[in-house]
Structures are given as C-alpha cells and as structure tokens.
C-alpha positions in Angstrom: 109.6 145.2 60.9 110.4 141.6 60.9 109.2 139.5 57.9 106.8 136.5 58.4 109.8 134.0 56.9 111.4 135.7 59.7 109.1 135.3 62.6 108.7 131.6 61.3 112.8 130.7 61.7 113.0 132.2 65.1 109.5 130.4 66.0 111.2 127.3 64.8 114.9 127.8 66.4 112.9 128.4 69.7 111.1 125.2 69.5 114.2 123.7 68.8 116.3 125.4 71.6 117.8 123.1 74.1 115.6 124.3 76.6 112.7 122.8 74.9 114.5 119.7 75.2 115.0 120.2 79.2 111.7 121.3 79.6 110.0 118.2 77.8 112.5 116.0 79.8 111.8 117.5 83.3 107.7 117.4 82.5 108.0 113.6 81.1 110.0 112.6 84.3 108.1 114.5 86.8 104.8 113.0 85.1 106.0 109.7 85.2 107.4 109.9 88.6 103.9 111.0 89.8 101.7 108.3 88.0 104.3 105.3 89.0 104.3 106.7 92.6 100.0 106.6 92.6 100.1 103.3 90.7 103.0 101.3 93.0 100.8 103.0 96.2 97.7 101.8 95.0 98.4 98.3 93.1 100.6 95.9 95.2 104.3 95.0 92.8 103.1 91.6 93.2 101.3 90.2 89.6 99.3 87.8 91.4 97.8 90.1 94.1 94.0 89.3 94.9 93.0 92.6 93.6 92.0 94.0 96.4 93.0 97.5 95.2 90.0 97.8 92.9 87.8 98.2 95.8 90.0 100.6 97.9 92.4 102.5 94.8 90.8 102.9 91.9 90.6 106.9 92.4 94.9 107.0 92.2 95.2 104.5 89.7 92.9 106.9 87.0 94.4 109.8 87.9 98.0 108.0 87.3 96.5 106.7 83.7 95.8 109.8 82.7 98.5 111.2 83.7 100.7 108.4 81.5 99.9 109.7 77.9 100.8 113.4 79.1 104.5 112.2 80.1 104.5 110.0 76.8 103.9 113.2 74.5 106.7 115.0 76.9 109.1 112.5 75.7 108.2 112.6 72.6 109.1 116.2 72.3 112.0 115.5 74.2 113.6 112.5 72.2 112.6 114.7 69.0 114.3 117.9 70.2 117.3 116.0 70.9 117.4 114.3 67.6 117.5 117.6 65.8 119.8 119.2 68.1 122.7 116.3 67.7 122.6 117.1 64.2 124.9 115.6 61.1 127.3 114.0 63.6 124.7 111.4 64.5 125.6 107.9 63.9 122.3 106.8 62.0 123.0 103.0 63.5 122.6 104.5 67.1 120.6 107.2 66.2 117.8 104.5 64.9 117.9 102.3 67.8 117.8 105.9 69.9 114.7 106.3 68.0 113.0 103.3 67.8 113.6 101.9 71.1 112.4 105.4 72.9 108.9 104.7 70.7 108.9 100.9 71.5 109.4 102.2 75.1 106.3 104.7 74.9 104.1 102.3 73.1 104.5 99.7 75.6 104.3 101.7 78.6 100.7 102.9 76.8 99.4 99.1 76.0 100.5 98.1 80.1 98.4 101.7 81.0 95.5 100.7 79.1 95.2 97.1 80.3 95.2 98.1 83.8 92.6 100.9 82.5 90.6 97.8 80.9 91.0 96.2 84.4 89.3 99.6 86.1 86.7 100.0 83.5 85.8 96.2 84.1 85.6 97.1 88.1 83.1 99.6 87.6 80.2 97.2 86.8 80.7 94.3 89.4 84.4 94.4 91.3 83.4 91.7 93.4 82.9 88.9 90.2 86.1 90.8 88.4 88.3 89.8 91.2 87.1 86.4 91.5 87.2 85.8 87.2 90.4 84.1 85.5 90.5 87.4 83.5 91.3 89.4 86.2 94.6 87.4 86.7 95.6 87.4 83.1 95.5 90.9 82.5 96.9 91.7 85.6 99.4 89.8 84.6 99.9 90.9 81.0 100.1 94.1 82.4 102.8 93.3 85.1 104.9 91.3 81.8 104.7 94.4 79.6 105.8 97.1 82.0 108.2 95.5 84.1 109.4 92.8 81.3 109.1 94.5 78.1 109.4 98.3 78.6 111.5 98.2 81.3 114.0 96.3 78.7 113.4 99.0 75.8 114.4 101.9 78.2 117.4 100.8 78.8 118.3 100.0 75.5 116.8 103.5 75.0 119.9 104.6 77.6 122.5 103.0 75.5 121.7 104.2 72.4 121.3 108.1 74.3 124.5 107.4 76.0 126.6 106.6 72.8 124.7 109.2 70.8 125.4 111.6 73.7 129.4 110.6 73.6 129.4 111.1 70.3 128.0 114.7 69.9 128.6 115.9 73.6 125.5 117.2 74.0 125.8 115.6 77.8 129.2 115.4 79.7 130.5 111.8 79.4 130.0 110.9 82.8 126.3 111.3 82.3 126.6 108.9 79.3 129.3 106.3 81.1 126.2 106.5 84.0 123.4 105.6 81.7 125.5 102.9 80.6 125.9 101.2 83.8 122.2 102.0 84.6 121.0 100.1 81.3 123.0 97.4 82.3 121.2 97.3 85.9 117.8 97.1 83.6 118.6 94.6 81.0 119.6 92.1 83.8 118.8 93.0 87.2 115.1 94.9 86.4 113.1 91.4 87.7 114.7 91.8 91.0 114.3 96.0 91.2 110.6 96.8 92.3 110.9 100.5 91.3 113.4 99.7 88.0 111.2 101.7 85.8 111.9 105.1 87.8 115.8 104.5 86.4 114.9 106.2 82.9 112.7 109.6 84.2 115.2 110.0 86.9 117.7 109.8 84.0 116.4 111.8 82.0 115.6 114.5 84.3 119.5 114.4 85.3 120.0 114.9 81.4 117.3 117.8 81.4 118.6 119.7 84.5 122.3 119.5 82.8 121.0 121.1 79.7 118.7 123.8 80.9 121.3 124.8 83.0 123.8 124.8 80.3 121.8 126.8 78.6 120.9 129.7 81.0 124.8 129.6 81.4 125.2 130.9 77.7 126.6 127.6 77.2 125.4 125.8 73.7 124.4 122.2 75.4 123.8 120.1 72.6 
C-alpha cells in the first residue's frame, strides 16, 4: 500500500506533467479565441464607434467577459507549468521577463475586460444617454489603448522571452521559438495596423500546447 508522502509526489509530478502544461495552453487559447471572436463580432475595431452595439450586443459581449478571467487562470497554469518544467537551465534574466511580462499581459487584458464590463453595466440603466455621454468615448477608448496598445505589446515581449527560454531548454523545437520571434516582432511594431493582432499569442500558444501533448503521448519527455 502506497504511503501518503507517496500519493502526494505522484499527485504533484502529475500536476506538473507536461500535459498539464498543453492542456492549460489549449483551454487559455481556445477561451480566448472564443471571447475575442464574440467581442470583435459584437463591438466594431473602431475606438470611436457610436456605440451602437450596446443596444444590439450586449448578450456576446458578457458571455465573452466572463469567459476572459477563465482563459487568464488557464495561462496561468500554463506559464507556471512551464516554468517548473524548464527547470535549473533557465536563464533567470529571460526567465523574469517570461514571467512578468505573461502577468503584465493578463492583468491588462483583465483592466481592458472590465472597462468594457463598466461600459455594459453603465448600459443597463439608460443606453440611450450612455451613448450620447463624453464617458462613453473615453472608456471606450481606454479600453481600445489597453488591449490593442498595451497588452498587445506585453504578449509579444511575452513570445520573446518564451522563445529564448524555449531555445535554451528545448522544451519546443526551435523553429517554434525562431516563429515566435518573428511573430513578436509583427506585434511590437505592426499590432496598430493588425485588427485581430491579439489572436497571435493563443494561436501561439496553442501551436506550443499541441507540440507538447503530443510529445508527450509519444513517450517523448517535451520539456
């Protein structure tokens, strides 16, 4: 009979398998995917749109809001599964950045979700003077600058950092991290004129996630 230290180490090499850390990528991408798809159907890319959509959308842009902090707690498990699967070889320089920007990433993504949550909330008691108020515009706005300014910037320094961390430690093949590099590049200075730029990172990720959970079913150690 198995001791309870026992059951605890294999409880804890399970959690950090790498299919934990395909799992948590393929539910934060397919998440994502879903609530950018409801939101960019629903609220014209424009940031000075009349607001029209609060009349018409409001049903796909909650259920795209509440779908946002699900795929942030996926990627949480997934940038901490692949933190403790790279292991000593980690270069702490990239290994911080890794880190922090993938958290700068999430919290911005959040404080752009819960400005155009504000916005909705707002709606609910007269649309008609929201759309017509100055506030409307500025947190429409705010909301366009974070997400499409801000985060859009932290996820691809995100990629970098992943993409050196990943050449380091080979827990990706390097033409998945020589990729990510030229698709960070494509969001540090081409994301303005890229409607759908933030879809770059899930669909990244999810390309990452596929390679490991296959990996692993092969027998293969991925990270």
């Amino acid at each position: 009979m198995a001791s309870t230290s026992d059951h605890q180490t294999l409880t804890r090499a399970d959690l950090k398998s790498p299919r934990a850390a395909a799992v948590a990528g393929i539910v934060f991408s397919i998440l994502l995917f879903a609530a950018l798809w409801l939101l960019r159907n629903a609220i014209p890319a424009d940031p000075l749109e009349s607001g029209a959509w609060i009349k018409t959308g409001v049903a796909d842009v909650a259920l795209a809001l509440n779908l946002i902090p699900f795929a942030g707690i996926a990627f949480l498990w997934f940038i901490g599964v692949l933190r403790d699967r790279s292991g000593q070889p980690e270069d702490r320089f990239f290994a911080t950045v890794f880190f922090g920007s993938g958290v700068l990433f999430l919290g911005l993504l959040f404080v752009g979700a819960a400005v155009i949550g504000a916005i909705v909330l707002t709606a609910t008691v007269d649309p008609d003077a929201l759309i017509n108020s100055p506030a409307f515009h500025v947190a429409r706005a705010v909301a366009y600058n974070i997400v499409n300014v801000y985060a859009i910037k932290m996820a691809g320094v995100f990629m970098i950092s992943t993409s050196t961390v990943a050449l380091h430690t080979a827990f990706a093949p390097r033409w998945m991290a020589w990729l990510g590099y030229v698709l960070a590049l494509a969001l540090l200075l081409g994301s303005y004129f890229i409607s759908w730029s933030i879809a770059v990172l899930p669909a990244w990720v999810l390309l990452i996630s596929i390679h490991i959970l296959i990996d692993n079913f092969r027998g293969r150690p991925a990270l």
